[in-house]
C-alpha positions as CSV (number, residue, x, y, z in Angstrom):
1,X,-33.8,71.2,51.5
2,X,-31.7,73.2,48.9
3,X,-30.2,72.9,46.0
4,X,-27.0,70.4,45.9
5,X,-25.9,71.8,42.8
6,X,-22.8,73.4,44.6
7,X,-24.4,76.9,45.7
8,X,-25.9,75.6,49.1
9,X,-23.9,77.6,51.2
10,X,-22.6,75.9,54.7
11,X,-24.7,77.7,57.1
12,X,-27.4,76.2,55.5
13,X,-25.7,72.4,55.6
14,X,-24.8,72.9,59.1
15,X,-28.4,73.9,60.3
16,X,-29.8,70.5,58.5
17,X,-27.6,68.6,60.2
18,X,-28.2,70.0,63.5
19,X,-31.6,69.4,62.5
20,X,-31.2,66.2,62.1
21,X,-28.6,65.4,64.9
22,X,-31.9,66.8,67.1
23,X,-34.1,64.4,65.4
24,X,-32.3,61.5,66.1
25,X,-31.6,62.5,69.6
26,X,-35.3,62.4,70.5
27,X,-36.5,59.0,71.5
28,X,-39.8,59.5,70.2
29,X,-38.8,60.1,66.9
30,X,-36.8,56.9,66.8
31,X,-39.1,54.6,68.0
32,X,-41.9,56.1,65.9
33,X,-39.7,55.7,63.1
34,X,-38.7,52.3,64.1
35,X,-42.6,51.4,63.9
36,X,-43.2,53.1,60.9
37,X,-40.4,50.9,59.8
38,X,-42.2,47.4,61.4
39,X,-45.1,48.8,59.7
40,X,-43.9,49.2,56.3
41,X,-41.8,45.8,56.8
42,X,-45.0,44.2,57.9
43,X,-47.5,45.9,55.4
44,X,-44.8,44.7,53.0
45,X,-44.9,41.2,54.2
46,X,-48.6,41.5,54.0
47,X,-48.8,42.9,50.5
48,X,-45.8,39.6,49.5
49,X,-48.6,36.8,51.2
50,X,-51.3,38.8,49.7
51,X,-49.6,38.9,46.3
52,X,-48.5,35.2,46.0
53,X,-52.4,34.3,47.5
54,X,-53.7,36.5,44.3
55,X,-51.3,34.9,42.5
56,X,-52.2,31.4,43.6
57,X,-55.8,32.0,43.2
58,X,-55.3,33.4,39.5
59,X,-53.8,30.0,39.0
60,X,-56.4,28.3,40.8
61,X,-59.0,30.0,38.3
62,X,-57.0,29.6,35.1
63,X,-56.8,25.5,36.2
64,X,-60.7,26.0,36.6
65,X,-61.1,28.2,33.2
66,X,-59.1,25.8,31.3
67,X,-61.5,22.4,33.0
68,X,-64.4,24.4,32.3
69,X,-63.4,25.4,28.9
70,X,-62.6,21.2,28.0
71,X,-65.9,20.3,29.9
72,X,-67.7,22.9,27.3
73,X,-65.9,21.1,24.0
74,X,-66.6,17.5,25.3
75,X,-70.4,18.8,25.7
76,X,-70.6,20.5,22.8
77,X,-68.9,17.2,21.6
78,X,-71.4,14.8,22.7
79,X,-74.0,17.6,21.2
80,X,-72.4,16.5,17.9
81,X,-72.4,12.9,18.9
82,X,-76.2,13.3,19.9
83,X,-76.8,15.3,16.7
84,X,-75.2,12.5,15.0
85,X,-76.7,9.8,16.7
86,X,-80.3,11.6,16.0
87,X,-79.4,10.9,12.5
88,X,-78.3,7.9,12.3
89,X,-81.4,7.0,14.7
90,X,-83.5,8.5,11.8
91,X,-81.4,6.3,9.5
92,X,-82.3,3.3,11.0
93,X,-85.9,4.0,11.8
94,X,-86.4,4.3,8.3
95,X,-84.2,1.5,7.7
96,X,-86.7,-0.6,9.8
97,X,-89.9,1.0,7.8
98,X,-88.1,-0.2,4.8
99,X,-87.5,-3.8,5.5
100,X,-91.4,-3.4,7.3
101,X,-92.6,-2.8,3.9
102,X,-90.6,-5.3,2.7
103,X,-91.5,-7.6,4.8
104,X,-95.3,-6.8,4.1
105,X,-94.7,-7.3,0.3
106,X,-93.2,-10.7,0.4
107,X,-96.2,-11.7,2.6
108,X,-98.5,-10.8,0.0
109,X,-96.9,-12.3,-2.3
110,X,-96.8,-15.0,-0.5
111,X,-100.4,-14.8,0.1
112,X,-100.7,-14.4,-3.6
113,X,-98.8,-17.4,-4.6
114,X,-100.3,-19.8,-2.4
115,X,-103.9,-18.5,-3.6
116,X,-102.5,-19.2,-7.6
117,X,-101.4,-22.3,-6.0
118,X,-104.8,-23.2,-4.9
119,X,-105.8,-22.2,-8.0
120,X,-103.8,-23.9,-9.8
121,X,-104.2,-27.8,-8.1
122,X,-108.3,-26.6,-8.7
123,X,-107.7,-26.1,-12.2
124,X,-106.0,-29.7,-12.4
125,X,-108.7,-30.9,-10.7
126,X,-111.1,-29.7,-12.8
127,X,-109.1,-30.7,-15.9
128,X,-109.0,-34.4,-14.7
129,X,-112.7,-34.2,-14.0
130,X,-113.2,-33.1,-17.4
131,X,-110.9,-35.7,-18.3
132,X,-112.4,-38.2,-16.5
133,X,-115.8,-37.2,-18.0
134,X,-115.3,-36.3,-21.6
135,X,-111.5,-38.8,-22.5
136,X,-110.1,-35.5,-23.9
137,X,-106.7,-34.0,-22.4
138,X,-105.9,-30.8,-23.5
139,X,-102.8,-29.4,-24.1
140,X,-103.0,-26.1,-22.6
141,X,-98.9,-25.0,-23.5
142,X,-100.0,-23.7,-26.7
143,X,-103.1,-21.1,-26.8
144,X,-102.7,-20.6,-30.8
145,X,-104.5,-23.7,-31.6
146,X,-107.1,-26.2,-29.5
147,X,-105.3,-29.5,-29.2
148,X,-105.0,-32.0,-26.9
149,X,-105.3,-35.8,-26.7
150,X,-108.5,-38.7,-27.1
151,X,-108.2,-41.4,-24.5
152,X,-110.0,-44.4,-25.1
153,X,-109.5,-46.7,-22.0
154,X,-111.1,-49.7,-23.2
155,X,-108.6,-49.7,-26.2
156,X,-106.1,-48.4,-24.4
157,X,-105.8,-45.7,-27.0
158,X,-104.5,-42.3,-27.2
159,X,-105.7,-39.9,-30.5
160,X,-104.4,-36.4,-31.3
161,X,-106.3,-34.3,-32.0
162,X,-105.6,-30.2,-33.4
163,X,-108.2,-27.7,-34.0
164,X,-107.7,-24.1,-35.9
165,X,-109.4,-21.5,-34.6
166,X,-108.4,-19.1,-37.2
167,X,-109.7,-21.6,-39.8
168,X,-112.7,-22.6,-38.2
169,X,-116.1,-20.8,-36.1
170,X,-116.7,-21.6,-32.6
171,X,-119.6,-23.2,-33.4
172,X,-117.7,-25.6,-35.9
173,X,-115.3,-25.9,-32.9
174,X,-117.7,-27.0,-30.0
175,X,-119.5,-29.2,-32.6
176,X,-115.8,-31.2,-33.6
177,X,-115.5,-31.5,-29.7
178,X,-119.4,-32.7,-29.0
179,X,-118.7,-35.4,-32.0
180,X,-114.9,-36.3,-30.2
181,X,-116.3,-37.4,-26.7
182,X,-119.4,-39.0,-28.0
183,X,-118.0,-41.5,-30.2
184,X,-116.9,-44.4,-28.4
């Protein structure tokens, strides 16, 4: 075609429009036109539904991103929780160890008192046997001296008695003891 500008001269207009007069006169031309028209209308119509079904999809994976992306932060927050939990399973697990030990300790010493205990009713056993024997009651509250009582049954007679240690040998001791349960 030319130039529109004003210098196309009107031969040249004339023979275009003869031109295209001729074109449109021809049957063939029309119709394949016309299809090349359905064509376009129905490749556009295509390309619309293909569009919107891209565009629905795109949705369809953003929805899927976005449950994807909060099923990965609840994991990764249950991974903290089991993290967590690990810890506080540690915690307790030594907790238990603890009060295990514990628990051990006060048996023992429960073993251990009840042994002193044993120990103990023995050593008043002994002492009334000595008792018994000799008429002499210690007092064993104070360990600075060697005291204690004389009990004479017949008489119904208790004696103090008090012995120095620092003021008197051991063999001065056991001798004023040996004289205190053999006289009568």
């Amino acid at each position: 075609m030319g130039d529109f500008s004003g210098k196309m001269n009107i031969e040249d207009l004339l023979s275009y429009g003869d031109d295209l007069v001729a074109l449109l006169k021809d049957q063939n031309d029309v119709q394949t036109l016309n299809q090349c028209l359905q064509h376009f209308n129905a490749l556009q119509s295509s390309s619309h539904d293909d569009s919107r079904n891209v565009h629905s999809s795109v949705q369809d994976y953003e929805k899927k991103i976005e449950e994807c992306r909060v099923k990965t932060e609840e994991a990764k927050a249950r991974t903290v929780a089991d993290d967590e939990m690990d810890i506080l399973e540690k915690e307790i697990e030594e907790e238990i160890n603890e009060l295990d030990r514990q628990r051990i300790s006060v048996q023992e010493k429960k073993q251990a008192t009840k042994k002193l205990e044993q120990q103990e009713l023995r050593a008043q056993r002994k002492l009334s046997m000595y008792a018994s024997v000799t008429d002499i009651i210690p007092n064993m509250d104070d360990h600075s001296k060697i005291s204690g009582h004389i009990v004479d049954r017949n008489k119904r007679v208790v004696q103090k008695f008090e012995l120095d240690p620092t003021k008197m040998s051991s063999f001065d001791i056991c001798n004023d003891i040996w004289n205190m349960i053999n006289s009568p």
